[in-house]
C-alpha beads as a LAMMPS data file, in Angstrom:
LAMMPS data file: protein, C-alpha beads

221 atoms
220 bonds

1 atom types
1 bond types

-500.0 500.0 xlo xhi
-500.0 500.0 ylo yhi
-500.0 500.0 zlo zhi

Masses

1 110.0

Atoms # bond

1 1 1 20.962 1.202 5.951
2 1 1 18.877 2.642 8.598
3 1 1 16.113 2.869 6.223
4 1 1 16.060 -0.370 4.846
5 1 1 16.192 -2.122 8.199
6 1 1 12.988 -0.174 9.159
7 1 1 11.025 -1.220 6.041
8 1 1 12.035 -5.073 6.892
9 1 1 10.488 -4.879 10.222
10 1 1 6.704 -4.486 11.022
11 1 1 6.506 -0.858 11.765
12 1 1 3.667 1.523 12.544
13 1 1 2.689 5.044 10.809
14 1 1 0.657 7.902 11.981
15 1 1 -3.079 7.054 10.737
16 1 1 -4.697 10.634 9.308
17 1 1 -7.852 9.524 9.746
18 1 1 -10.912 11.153 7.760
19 1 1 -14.101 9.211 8.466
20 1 1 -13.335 7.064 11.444
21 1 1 -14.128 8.266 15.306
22 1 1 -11.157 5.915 17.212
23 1 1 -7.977 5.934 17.083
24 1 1 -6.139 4.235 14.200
25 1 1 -3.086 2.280 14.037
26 1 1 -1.529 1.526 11.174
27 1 1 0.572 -1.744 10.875
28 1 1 2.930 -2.435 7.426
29 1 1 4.194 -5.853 6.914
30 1 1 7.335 -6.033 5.129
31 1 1 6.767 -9.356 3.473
32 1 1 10.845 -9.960 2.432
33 1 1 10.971 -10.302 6.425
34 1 1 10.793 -13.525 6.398
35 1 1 14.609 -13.887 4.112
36 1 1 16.097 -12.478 6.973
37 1 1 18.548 -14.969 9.241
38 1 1 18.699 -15.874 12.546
39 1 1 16.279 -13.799 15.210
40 1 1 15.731 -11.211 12.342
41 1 1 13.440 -13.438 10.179
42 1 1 10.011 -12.646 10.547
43 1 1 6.804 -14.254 9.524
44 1 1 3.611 -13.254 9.211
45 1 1 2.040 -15.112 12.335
46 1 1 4.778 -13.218 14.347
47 1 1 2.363 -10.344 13.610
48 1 1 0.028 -9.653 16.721
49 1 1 -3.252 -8.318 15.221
50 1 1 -4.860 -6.854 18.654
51 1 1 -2.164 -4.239 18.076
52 1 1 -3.639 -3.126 15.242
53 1 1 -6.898 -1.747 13.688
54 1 1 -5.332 -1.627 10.045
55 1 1 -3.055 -4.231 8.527
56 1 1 -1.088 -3.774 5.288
57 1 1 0.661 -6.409 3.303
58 1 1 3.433 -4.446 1.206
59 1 1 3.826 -5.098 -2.020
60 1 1 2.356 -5.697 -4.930
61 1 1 3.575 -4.147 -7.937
62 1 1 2.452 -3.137 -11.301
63 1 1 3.204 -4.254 -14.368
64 1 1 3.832 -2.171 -17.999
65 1 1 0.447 -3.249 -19.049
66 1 1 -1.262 -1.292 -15.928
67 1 1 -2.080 -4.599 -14.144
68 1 1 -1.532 -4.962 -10.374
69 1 1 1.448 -7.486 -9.895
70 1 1 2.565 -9.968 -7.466
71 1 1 6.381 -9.474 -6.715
72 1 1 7.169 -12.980 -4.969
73 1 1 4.156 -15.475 -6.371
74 1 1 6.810 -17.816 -4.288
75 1 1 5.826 -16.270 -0.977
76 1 1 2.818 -14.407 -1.535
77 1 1 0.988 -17.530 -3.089
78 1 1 0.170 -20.679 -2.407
79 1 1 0.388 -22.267 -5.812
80 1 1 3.472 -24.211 -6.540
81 1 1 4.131 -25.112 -2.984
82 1 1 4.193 -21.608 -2.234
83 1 1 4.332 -19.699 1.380
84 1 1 0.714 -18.793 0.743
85 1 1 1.448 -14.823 2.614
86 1 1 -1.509 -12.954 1.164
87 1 1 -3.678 -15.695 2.629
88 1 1 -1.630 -16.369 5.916
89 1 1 -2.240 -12.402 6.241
90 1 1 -5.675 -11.868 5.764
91 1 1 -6.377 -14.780 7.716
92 1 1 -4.863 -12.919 11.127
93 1 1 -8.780 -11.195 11.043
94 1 1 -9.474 -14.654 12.511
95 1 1 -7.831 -13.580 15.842
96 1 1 -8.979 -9.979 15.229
97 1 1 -12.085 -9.812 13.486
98 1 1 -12.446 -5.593 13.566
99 1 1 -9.092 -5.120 12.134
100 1 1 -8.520 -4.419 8.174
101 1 1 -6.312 -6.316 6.372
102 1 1 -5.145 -4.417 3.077
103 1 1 -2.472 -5.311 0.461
104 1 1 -0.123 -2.177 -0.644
105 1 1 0.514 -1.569 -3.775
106 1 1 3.939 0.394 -5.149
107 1 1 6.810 1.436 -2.711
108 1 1 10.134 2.968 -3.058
109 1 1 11.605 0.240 -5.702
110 1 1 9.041 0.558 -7.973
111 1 1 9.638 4.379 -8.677
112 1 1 6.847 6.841 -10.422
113 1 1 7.518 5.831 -13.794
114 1 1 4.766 3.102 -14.500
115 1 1 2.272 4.686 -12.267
116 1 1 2.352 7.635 -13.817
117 1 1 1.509 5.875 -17.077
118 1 1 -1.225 4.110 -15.706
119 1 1 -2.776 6.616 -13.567
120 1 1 -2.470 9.191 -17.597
121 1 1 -3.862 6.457 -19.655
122 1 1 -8.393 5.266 -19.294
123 1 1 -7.625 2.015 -20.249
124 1 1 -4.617 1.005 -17.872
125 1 1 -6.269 2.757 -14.782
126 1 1 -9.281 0.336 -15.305
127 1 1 -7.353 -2.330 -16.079
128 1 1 -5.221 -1.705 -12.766
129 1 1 -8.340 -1.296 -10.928
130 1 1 -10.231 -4.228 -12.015
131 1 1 -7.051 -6.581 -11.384
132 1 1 -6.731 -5.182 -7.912
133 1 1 -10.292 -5.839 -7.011
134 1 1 -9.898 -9.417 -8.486
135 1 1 -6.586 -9.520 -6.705
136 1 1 -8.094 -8.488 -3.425
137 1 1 -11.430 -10.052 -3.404
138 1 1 -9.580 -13.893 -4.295
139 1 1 -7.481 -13.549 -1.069
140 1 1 -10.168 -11.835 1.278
141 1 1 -7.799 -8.911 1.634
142 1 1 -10.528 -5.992 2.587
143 1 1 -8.852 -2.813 0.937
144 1 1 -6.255 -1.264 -0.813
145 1 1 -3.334 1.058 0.227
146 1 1 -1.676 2.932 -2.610
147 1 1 2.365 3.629 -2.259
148 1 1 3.123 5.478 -5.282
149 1 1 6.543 7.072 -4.878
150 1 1 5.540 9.940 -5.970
151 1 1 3.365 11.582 -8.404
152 1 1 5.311 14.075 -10.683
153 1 1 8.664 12.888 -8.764
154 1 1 10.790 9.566 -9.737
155 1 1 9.974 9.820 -13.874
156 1 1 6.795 10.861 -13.479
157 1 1 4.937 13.760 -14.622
158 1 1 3.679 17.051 -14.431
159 1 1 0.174 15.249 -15.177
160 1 1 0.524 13.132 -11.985
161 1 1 -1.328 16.051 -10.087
162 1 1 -4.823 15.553 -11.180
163 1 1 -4.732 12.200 -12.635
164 1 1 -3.341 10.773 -9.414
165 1 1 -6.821 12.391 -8.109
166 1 1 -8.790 10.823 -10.902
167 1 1 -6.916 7.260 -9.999
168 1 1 -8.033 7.598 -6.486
169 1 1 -11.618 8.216 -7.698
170 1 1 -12.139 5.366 -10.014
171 1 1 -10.460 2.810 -7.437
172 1 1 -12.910 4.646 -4.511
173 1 1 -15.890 3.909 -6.302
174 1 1 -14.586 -0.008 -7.294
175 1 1 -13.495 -1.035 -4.030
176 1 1 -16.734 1.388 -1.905
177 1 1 -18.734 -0.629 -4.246
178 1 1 -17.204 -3.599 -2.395
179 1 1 -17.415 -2.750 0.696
180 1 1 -13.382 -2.455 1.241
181 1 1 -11.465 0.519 2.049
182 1 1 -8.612 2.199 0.277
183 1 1 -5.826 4.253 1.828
184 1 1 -2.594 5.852 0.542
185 1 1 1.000 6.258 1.917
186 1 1 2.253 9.678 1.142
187 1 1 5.135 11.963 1.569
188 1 1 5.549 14.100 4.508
189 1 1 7.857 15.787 3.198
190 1 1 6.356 19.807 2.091
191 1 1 8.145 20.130 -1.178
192 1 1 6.771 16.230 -2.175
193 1 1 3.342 17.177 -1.263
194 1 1 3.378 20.682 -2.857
195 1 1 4.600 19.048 -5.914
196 1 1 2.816 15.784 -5.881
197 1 1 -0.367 16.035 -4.230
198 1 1 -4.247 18.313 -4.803
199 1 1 -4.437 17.751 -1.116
200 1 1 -8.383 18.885 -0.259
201 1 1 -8.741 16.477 -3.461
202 1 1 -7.049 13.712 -2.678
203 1 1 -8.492 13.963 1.207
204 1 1 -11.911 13.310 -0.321
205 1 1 -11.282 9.813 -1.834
206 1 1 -9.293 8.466 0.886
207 1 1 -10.314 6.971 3.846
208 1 1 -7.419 6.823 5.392
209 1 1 -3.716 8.567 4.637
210 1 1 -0.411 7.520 6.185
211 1 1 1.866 9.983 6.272
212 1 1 5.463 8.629 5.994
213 1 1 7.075 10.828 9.025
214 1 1 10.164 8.849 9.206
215 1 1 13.918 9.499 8.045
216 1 1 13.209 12.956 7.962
217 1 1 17.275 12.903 9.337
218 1 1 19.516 10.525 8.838
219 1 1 23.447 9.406 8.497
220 1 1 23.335 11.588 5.059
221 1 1 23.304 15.014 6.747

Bonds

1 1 1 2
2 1 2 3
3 1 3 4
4 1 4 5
5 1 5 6
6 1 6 7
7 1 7 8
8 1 8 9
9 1 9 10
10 1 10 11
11 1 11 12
12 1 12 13
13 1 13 14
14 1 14 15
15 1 15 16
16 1 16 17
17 1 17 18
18 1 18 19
19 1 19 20
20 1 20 21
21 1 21 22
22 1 22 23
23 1 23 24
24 1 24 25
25 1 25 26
26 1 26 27
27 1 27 28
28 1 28 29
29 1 29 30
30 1 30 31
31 1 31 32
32 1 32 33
33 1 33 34
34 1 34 35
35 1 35 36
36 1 36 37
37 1 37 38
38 1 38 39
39 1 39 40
40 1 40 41
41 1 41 42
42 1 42 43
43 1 43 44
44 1 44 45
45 1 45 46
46 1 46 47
47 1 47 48
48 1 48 49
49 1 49 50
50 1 50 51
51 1 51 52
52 1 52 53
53 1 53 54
54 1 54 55
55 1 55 56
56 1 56 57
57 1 57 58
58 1 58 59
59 1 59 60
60 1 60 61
61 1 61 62
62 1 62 63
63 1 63 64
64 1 64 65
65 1 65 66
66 1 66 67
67 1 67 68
68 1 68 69
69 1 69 70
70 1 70 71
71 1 71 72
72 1 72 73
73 1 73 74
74 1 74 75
75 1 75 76
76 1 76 77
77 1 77 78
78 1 78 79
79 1 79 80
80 1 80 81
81 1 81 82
82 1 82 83
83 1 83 84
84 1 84 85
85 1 85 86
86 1 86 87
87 1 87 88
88 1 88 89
89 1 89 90
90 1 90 91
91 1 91 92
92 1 92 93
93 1 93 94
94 1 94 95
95 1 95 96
96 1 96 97
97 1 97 98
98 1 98 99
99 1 99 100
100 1 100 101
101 1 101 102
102 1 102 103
103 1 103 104
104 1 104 105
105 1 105 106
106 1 106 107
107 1 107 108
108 1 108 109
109 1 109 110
110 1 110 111
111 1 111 112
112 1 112 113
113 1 113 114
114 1 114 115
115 1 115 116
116 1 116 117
117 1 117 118
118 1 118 119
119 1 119 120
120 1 120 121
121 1 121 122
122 1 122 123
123 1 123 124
124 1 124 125
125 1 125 126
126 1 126 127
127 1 127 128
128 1 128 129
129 1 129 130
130 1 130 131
131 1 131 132
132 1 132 133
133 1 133 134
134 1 134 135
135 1 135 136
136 1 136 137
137 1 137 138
138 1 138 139
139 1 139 140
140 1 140 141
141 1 141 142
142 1 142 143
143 1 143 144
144 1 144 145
145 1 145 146
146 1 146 147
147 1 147 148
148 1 148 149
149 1 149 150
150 1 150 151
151 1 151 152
152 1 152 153
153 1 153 154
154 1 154 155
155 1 155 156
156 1 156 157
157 1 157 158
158 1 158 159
159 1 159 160
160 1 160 161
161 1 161 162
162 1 162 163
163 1 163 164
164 1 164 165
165 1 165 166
166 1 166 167
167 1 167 168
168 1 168 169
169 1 169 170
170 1 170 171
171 1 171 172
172 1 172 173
173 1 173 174
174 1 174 175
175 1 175 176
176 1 176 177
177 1 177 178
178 1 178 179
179 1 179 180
180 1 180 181
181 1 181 182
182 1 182 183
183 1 183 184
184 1 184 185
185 1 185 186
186 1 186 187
187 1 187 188
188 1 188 189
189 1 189 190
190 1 190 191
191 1 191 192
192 1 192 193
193 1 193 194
194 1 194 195
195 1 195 196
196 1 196 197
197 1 197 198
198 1 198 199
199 1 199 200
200 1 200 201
201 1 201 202
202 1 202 203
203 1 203 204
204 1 204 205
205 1 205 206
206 1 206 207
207 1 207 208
208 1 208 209
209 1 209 210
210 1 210 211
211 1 211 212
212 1 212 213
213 1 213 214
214 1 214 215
215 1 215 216
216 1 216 217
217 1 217 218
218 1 218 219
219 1 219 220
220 1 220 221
């Protein structure tokens, strides 16, 4: 589909920004790129970094427990002979030394349901926090963009709408603490947002939002 072939391909979202005085342009890598045949396939050093002030790697996942996850260890590691991507990735700041390069975490696969179990529950919040900082700071990524898909949608829960907020908090303060940044992907969408998102509180912990303005039509209407 139409939608599908636009997550495969390195594609650019409008950057909301809150505390930054240039412009901003946000660049998502769609790591599976690189299964594609023929002229299609696309690797991470096809990526031209002067394009782009912000860089993000999507995805990671999360597992039951609340721990960040690595979807392809096969092509986001290096271990086992792997494709060594998260590394590859981050290393692009080499050619572009002001740009950000930040690994997203969630997407459409991976649905609302484990998020919103995490993001309800003290223990798996830190948990996810701590193993994304780990995660981050052992391949020099230098921040954090959250895709959940979307609080109190997908089998989440009505809960979603302030602990979402209270998410965004605890990983501000871990990754500030840092000195990395951490962004979200949201929903453009107005019923999405009314539903899923404390807007003037989320605003506050994010440095940066994307808003996901595309396939507002499509072949479905």
């Amino acid at each position: 589909t139409w939608f599908i072939m636009k997550l495969l391909l390195l594609f650019s979202l409008i950057g909301v920004y809150l505390s930054y005085t240039e412009g901003v342009v946000v660049c998502y890598y769609s790591s599976w790129a690189v299964y594609r045949s023929g002229k299609g396939k696309f690797e991470v050093e096809d990526i031209d970094p002067t394009l782009c002030t912000h860089m993000i790697y999507a995805f990671a996942g999360l597992k039951n427990s609340g721990e960040i996850m690595v979807f392809d260890p096969y092509n986001d590691l290096c271990k086992d002979w792997g494709m060594c991507g998260y590394n590859r990735f981050t290393a692009l700041r080499e050619i572009n030394p002001n740009a950000q390069t930040m690994l997203g975490v969630g997407g459409w696969n991976e649905g609302s349901t484990k998020y919103s179990q995490m993001a309800a529950d003290p223990s798996k919040r830190k948990l996810f926090v701590d193993s994304s900082l780990a995660l981050l700071k052992e391949h020099k990524f230098t921040g954090l963009d959250m895709d959940w898909e979307y609080p109190t949608q997908r089998g989440g829960s009505a809960e979603d709408f302030t602990n979402y907020v209270t998410l965004l908090t605890e990983l501000k303060e871990a990754l500030h603490a840092e000195g990395m940044i951490l962004s979200a992907a949201v929903s453009a969408g107005k019923p999405t947002i009314d539903a899923a998102y404390d807007v003037p509180a989320v605003s506050e912990q994010l440095d940066l939002i994307n808003l996901m303005t595309y396939d507002l039509h499509g072949s479905w209407e």
